[in-house]
C-alpha positions in Angstrom: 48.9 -65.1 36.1 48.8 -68.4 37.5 47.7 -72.0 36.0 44.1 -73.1 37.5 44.4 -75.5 39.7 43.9 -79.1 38.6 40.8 -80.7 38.2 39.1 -76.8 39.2 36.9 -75.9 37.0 38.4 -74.2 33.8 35.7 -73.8 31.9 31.6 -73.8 31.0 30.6 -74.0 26.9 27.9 -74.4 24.6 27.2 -75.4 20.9 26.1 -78.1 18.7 27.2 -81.0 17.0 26.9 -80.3 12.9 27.0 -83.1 10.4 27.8 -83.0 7.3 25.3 -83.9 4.1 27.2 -87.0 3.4 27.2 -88.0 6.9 31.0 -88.8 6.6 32.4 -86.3 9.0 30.8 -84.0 12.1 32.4 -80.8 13.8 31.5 -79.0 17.3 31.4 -75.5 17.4 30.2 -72.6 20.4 30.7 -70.3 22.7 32.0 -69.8 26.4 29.8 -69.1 29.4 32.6 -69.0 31.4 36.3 -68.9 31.3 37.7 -69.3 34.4 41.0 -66.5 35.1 39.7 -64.2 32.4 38.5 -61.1 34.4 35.3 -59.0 32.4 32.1 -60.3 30.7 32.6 -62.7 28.2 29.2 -60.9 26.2 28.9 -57.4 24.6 25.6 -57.3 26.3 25.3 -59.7 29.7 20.8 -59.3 29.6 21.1 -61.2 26.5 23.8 -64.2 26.7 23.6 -65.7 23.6 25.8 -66.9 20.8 25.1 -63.1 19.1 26.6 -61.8 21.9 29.3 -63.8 22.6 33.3 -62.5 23.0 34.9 -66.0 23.1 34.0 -68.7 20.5 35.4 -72.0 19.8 35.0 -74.6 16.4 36.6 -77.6 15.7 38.1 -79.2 13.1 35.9 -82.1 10.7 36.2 -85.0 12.5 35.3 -88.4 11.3 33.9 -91.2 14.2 33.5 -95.2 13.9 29.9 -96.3 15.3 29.2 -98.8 17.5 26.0 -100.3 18.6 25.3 -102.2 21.8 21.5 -102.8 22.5 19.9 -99.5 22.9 23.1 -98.0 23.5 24.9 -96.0 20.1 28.6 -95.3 21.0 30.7 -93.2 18.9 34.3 -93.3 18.6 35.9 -89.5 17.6 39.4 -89.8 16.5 42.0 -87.3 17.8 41.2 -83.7 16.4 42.3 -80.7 17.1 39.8 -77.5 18.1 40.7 -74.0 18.5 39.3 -70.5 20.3 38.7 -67.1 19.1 38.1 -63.6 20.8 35.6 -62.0 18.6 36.6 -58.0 17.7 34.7 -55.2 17.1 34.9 -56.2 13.2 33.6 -59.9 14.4 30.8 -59.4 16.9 29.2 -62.3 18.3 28.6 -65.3 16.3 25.3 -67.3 14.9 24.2 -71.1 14.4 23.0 -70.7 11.1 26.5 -69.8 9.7 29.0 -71.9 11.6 31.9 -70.4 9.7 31.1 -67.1 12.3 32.2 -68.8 14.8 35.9 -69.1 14.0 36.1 -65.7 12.2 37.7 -64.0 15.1 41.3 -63.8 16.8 42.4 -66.9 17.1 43.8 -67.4 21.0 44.7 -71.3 21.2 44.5 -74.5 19.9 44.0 -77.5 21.7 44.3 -81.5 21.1 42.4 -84.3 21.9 44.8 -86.5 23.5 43.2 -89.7 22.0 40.3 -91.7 20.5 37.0 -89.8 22.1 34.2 -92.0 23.5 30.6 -91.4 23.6 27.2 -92.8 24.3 23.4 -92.0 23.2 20.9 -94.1 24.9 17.9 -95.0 21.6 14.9 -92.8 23.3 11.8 -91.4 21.2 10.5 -92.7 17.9 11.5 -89.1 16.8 14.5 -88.8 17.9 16.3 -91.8 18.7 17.8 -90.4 21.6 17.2 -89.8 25.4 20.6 -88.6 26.3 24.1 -88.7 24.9 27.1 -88.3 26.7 30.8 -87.8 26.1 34.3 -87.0 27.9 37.8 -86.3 26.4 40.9 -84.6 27.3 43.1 -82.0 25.0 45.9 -80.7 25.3 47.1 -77.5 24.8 49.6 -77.6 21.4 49.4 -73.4 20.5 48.5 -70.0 22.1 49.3 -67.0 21.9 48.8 -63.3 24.0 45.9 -61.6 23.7 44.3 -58.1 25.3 41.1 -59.1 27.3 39.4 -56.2 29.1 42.8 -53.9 29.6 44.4 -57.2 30.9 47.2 -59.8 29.0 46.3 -63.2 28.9 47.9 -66.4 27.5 46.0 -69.5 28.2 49.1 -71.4 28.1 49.7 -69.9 31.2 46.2 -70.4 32.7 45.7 -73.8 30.8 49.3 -74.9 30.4 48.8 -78.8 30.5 45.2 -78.6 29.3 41.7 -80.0 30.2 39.3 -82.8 30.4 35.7 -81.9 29.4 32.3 -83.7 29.7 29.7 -83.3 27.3 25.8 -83.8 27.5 23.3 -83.4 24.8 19.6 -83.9 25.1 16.8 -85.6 22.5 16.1 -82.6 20.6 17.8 -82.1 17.2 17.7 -78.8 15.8 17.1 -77.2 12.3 20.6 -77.4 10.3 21.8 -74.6 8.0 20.2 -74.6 4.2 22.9 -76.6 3.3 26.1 -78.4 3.6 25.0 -80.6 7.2 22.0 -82.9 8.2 21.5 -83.0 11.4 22.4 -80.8 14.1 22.7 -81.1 17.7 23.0 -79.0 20.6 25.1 -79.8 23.5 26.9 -78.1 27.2 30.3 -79.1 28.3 32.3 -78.5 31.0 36.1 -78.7 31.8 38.3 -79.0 34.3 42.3 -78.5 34.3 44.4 -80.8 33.7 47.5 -81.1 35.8 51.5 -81.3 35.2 52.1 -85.0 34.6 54.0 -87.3 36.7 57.6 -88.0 36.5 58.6 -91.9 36.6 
């Protein structure tokens, strides 16, 4: 197994944005539409690709952000955080929105770091909303992983991913029912990564 190569794509994700009740803190959770290296489906059942279906999850930790506002632009600032990935067993099969805890209740493959303060931007949109688009980027690195059996194959994404990636994030107007309780707003979003590459020496 060889690392990607950098800025190649590394991966495709989706999820939502959860909030908390009390509005102080917000998490990111999902699931992979592609992994790239990994060799096999990454859903039990590929007619229906879906977070029910889903073999390879990820959820971050709470995360508090500092709000800025700059016309009809809102900008939120996400301090460093870590998220981590699971491969979902036969005993944890697939994953759903309405109970977020699902998606972290698998193996747990890798953890990765944002390497620092995360920016991103909503532009104000419909009365309803608020929002027209939001965007974000941030790179992690890579701080734990650890071997794991993916379709008769051994992987170890700190051989695939060994200096991490840089993701972009979009997220349209649309917020979305939260769970009965515990968050107040929820938000779906896609993101997609590329690899990061050794860094230089001075």
């Amino acid at each position: 197994m060889t690392p990607l190569m950098t800025a190649s794509v590394a991966w495709y994700v989706t999820g939502r944005f959860y909030v908390s009740s009390d509005g102080k803190t917000e998490q990111d959770l999902g699931y992979f539409l592609h992994l790239e290296g990994l060799q096999g489906p990454l859903f039990t059942d590929m007619k229906n690709m879906s977070e029910a279906t889903a073999r390879l999850t990820f959820r971050s930790e709470p995360f508090t952000a500092a709000k800025v506002t700059n016309g009809s632009l809102s900008l939120s600032m996400d301090v460093v955080g870590d998220f981590s990935l699971y491969l979902k067993g036969e005993k944890h099969v697939g994953a759903s929105f309405d109970r977020p805890d699902s998606f972290s209740d698998g193996l747990r493959i890798a953890t990765f770091r944002r390497a620092s303060v995360v920016a991103g931007g909503a532009f104000v949109g419909m009365p309803a909303t608020h929002r027209a688009l939001s965007l974000n980027v941030f790179t992690a690195r890579l701080v734990w992983s650890t071997e794991f059996d993916f379709e008769g194959q051994r992987y170890d994404l700190r051989r695939l991913l060994p200096h991490g990636i840089t993701q972009w994030g979009e997220a349209g107007p649309t917020v979305v029912t939260p769970p009965p309780k515990d968050f107040s707003s929820v938000l779906p979003f896609f993101g997609s990564a590329v690899a990061v590459g050794a860094p230089h020496e001075r």
